[in-house]
C-alpha positions as CSV (number, residue, x, y, z in Angstrom):
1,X,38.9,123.3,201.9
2,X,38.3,119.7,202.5
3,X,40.6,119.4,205.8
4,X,39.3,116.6,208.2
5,X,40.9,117.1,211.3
6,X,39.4,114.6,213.7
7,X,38.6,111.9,211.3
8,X,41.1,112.0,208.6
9,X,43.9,113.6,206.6
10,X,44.8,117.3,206.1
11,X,45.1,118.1,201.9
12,X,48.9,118.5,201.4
13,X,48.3,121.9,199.8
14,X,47.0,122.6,203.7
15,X,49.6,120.6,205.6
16,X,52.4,122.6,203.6
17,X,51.3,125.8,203.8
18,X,51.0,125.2,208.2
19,X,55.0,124.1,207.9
20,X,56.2,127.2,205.8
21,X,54.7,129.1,209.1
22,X,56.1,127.6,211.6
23,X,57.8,130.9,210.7
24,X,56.5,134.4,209.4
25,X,55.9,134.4,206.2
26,X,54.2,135.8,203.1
27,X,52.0,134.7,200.4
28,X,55.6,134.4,197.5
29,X,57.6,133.3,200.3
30,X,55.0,130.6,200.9
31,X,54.9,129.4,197.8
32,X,58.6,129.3,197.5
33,X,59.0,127.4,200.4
34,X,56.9,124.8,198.5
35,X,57.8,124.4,195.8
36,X,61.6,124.3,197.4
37,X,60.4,121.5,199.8
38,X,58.5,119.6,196.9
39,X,61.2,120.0,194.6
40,X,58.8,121.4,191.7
41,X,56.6,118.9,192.1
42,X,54.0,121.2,194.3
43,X,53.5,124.1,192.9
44,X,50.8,126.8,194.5
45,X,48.8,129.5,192.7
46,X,47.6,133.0,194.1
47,X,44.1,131.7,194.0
48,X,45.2,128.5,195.5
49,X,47.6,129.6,197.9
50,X,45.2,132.7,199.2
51,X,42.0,131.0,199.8
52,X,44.3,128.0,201.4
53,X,45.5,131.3,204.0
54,X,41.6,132.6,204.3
55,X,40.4,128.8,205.2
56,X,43.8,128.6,207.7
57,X,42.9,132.2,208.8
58,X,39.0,131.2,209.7
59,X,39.9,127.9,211.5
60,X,42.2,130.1,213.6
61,X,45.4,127.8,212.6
62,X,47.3,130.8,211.2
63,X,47.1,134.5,212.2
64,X,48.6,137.7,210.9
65,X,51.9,138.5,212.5
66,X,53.3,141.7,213.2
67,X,52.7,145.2,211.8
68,X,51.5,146.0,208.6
69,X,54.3,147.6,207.0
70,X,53.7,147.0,203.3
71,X,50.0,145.8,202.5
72,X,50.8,143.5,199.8
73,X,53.7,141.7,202.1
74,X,51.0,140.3,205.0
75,X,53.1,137.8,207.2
76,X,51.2,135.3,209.0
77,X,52.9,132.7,211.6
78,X,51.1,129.3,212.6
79,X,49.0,129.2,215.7
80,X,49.1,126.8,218.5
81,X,45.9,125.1,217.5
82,X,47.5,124.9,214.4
83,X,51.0,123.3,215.7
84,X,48.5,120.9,217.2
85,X,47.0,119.6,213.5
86,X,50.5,119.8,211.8
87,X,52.0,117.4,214.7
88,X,48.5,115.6,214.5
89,X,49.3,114.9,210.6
90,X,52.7,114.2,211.4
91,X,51.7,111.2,213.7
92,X,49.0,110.3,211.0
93,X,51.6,109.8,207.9
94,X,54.1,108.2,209.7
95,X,51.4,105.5,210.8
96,X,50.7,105.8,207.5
97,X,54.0,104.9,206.2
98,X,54.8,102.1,208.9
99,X,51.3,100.4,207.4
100,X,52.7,100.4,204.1
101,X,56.4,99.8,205.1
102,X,55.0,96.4,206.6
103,X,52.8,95.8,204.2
104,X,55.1,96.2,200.8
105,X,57.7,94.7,202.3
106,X,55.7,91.8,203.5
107,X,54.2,91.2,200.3
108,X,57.7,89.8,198.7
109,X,57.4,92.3,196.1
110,X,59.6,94.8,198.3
111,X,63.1,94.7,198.7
C-alpha cells in the first residue's frame, strides 16, 4: 500500500476503509459502507479490500475487535493512531479544496 503518512496523501481505498471503522465492522459490511458513501463509484474487491485490512492491521491503524464468534465475520474497529491519520487526511483535503476553491474561482472560469 502506497500510504504516505508524513509527507503526503492516504490512497482513498485506505482513507475509506479507516472511516467505515470508526465503528466495528467486517470485510462485506466494509465494502458496503463504500460503495454506499461513493455512491457506486468506489467499489472494493475481496483481494482489495483484505490486503487494504492486513496493510491497516500491520501499521497498527485497525485492530480486531471483540470475540471471535463466526471466523468468516472478523470485526475490526479503528485505532487511535489511526483516528490520528484519518483526521490528519481530513485537514489535508480540506487544504486541498480551499487551494483549488481559490484558485478556480480566481481564474474567471469559476462561477
Amino acid at each position: 500500500m502506497r500510504d504516505h503518512v508524513k509527507g503526503g496523501a492516504l490512497t482513498e481505498t485506505t482513507f475509506f476503509v479507516l472511516l467505515a471503522l470508526y465503528r466495528p465492522n467486517h470485510g462485506y459490511g466494509i465494502m458496503q459502507f463504500i460503495e454506499q458513501e461513493t455512491k457506486g463509484r468506489l467499489s472494493l474487491g475481496p483481494g482489495t479490500l483484505y490486503g487494504a485490512i492486513n496493510a491497516l492491521l500491520g501499521k497498527g491503524w485497525i485492530a480486531p475487535f471483540g470475540e471471535e464468534q463466526d471466523s468468516r465475520k472478523k470485526l475490526y474497529l479503528i485505532t487511535e493512531e489511526g483516528r490520528r491519520v484519518a483526521e490528519k487526511e481530513l485537514k489535508r483535503l480540506i487544504e486541498l479544496c480551499g487551494i483549488a476553491r481559490k484558485i478556480i474561482k480566481g481564474s474567471g472560469d469559476g462561477e
